[in-house]
Structure formats: C-alpha cells, structure tokens
DOLUMTI-968886 format. One record per residue (C-alpha): residue in one letter; x, y, z negated. Coordinates in steps of 0.5 Angstrom, whole numbers, padded with zeros to 4 digits, always signed. Last residue first. Example, Ala and Ser with C-alpha at 12.3 -4.5 7.8 and 13.67 -1.06 7.14 Angstrom:
BEGIN
S+0027-0002-0014;A+0025-0009-0016;
END
This chain:
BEGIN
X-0106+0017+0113;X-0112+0018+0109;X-0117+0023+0113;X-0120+0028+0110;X-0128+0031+0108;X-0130+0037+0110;X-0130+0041+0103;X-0137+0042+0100;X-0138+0035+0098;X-0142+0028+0100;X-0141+0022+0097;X-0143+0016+0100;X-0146+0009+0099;X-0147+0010+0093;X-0151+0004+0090;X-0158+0004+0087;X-0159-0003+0089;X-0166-0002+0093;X-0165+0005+0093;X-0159+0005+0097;X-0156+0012+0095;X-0153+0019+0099;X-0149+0022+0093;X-0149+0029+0094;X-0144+0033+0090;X-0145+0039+0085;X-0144+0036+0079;X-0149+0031+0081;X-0154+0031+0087;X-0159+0026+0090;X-0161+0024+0096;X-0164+0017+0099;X-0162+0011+0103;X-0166+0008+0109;X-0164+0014+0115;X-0157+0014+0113;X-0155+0011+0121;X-0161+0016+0123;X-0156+0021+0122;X-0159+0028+0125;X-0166+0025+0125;X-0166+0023+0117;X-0164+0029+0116;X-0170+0032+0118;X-0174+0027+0116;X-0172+0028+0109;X-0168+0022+0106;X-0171+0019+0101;X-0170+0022+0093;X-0166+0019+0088;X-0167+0022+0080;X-0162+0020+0076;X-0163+0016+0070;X-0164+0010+0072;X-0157+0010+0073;X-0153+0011+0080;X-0149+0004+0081;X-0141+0006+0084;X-0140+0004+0090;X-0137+0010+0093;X-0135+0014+0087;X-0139+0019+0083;X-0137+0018+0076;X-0142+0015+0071;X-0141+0015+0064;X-0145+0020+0060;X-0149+0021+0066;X-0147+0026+0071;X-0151+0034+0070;X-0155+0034+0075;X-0156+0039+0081;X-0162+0042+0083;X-0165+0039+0090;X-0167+0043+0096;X-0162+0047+0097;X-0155+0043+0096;X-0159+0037+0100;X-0160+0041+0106;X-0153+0044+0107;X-0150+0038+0105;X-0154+0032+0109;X-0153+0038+0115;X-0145+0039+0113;X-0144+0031+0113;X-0147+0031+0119;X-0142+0035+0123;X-0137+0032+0119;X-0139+0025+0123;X-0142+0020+0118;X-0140+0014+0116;X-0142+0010+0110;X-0139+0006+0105;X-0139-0002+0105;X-0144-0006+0101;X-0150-0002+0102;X-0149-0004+0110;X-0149-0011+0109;X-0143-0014+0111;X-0142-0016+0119;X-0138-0010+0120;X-0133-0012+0114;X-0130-0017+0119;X-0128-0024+0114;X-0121-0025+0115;X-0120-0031+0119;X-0119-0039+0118;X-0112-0040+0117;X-0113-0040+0109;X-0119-0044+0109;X-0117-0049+0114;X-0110-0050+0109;X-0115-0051+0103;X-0120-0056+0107;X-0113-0060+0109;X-0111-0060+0103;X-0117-0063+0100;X-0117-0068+0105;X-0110-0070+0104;X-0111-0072+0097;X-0117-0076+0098;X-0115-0079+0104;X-0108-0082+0098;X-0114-0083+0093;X-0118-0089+0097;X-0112-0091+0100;X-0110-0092+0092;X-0117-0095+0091;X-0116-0100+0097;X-0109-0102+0095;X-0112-0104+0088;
END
C-alpha cells in the first residue's frame, strides 16, 4: 500500500511540474510560423505596384456569397487565382510564391497551396493600428 501511495503522490507531482514548464516556457515567436499562416508584409510602395498592376491586368469579381476578404480567410474555389507576375514578383520577392486575385475592388495576395489570404491589398495606403 505504501508503495501505490508513492507511486500516486510522484504522479501527481509529475504532472504539475509538466503544467508549471509549460506555462514558463516562452511564447512561441511567430517569425518561426509558416509564412501562409501569418499575414503578409509589404512596404507601401510595394503595395501600390501589386495594385496598380493587379487592378489593370485582372477583372474584378463579385465576393462569393459568404466570403469576406480578410487575412486568413479561405478563398473558395470559385474564385480564380492567378501567380504573381515576374514583375511583381521582383519588386516583392517576399510575395513571390502566392497568386492574385481581385474581389470588390481589393486585391487578395493568396497561398495557392491552401487557398489562404495572406494579404489584402487596396487603393488607400494601408495604416498603422496604434
């Protein structure tokens, strides 16, 4: 009986200081995330090339029932994506493996492998929350 009673008290202390690790271990840097899963960053100057160029080479759709355009959001299959041009692809080379697509007159920079926005890009120059 003594033995199954150490046995229940080191089980118990193992499992707190598991949960007291975890809670002191620090917080998980969201540089070391996947690119899709973190929005992306683009100068303004950037922003109004990927705009300028996107806006004349692709028409503007409609937003599926549903869909709202946000970051992180999942772009149905109905909407069609397009790769980044070369060209844009040079002048932001940290967008160069997503695609294009324009809805409601705003540019959605996409990851093709998951269909996730990763940006949302508009006409106005884009703000900083303070």
């Amino acid at each position: 009986m003594k033995g199954s009673v150490t046995n229940s008290v080191a089980g118990v202390l193992l499992l707190v200081l598991c949960a007291v690790a975890a809670a002191q271990a620090p917080p998980r840097d969201p540089a070391s995330a996947p690119a899709s899963a973190q929005a992306l960053s683009l100068t303004p100057a950037q922003r109004l090339a990927i705009y300028q160029s996107v806006t004349q080479t692709q028409k503007n759709s409609a937003a599926p029932t549903g869909f709202r355009v946000t970051v992180g959001a999942h772009v149905p299959d109905s909407v069609e994506i397009k790769p980044l041009s070369d060209t844009l692809a040079k002048l932001a080379p940290q967008a160069k493996d997503f695609s294009v697509a324009m809805i409601e007159k705003q540019v959605i920079l996409v990851d093709p492998a998951n269909r996730q926005v990763v940006a949302v890009v508009t006409q106005e120059p884009a703000t900083e929350v303070r």
